[in-house]
N, C-alpha and C positions, 0 to 999 in steps of 0.2 A: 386496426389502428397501427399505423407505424410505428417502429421501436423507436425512430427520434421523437414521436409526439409524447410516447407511451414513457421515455426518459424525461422528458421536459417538465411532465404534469408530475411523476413520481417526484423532482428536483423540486417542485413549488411548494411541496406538502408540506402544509405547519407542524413545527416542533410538539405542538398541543395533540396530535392525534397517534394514535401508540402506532400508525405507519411511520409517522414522521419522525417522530420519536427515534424509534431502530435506526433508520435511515441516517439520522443527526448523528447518533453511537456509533453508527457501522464508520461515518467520515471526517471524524472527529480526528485532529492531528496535533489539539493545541496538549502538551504535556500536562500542565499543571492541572486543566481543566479532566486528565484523564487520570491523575489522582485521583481529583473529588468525587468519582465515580462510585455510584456504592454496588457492592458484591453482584449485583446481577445485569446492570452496565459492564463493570469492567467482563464479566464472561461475553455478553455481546459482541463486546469489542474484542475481544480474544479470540471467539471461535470464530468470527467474521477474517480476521489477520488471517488466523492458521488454516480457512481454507481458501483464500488465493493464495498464500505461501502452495499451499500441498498442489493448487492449481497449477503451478508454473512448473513445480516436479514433474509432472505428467506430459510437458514437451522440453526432454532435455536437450534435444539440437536447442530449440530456441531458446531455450538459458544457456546452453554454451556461450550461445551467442552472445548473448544481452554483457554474460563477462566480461569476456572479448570487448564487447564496446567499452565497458565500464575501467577497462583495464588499458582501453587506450586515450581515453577521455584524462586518466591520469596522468600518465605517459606522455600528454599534452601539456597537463598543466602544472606538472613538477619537475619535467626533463625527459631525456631518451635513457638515463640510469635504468637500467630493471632491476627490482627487486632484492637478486643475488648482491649485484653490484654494491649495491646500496650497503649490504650488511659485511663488509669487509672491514 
């Protein structure tokens, strides 16, 4: 099976089935809804975060990177001031 079939059918899966379920937890982004979580949701959703966080530690050129963009995307949209600048 192809990974695009193999992502597509995982994505359809009802909330009702303790796959979907996970799934729902793991991509869950609304705040309020991630209060109402109870104790073994919010771990789902915790060690889900904290291991694509620790994922992206394991290639630090490409997080250098990702910075870099993220620091010129700023840089675009608040002015050419850096940082230092800014705090005089």
């Amino acid at each position: 099976m192809p990974w695009t079939e193999f992502v597509t059918l995982v994505g359809g899966l009802m909330p009702d089935t303790p796959l979907g379920s996970v799934v729902g937890i793991r991509a869950e982004k609304d705040q309020e809804t991630i209060k109402a979580f109870n104790p073994d949701q919010r771990r789902i959703h915790r060690d889900w975060h904290t291991r694509q966080a620790l994922k992206k530690l394991e290639e630090p050129d490409k997080l250098s990177k990702d910075m870099d963009n993220l620091g010129a995307m700023f840089k675009a949209m608040f002015g050419a001031k850096g940082v230092n600048e800014c705090q005089a």
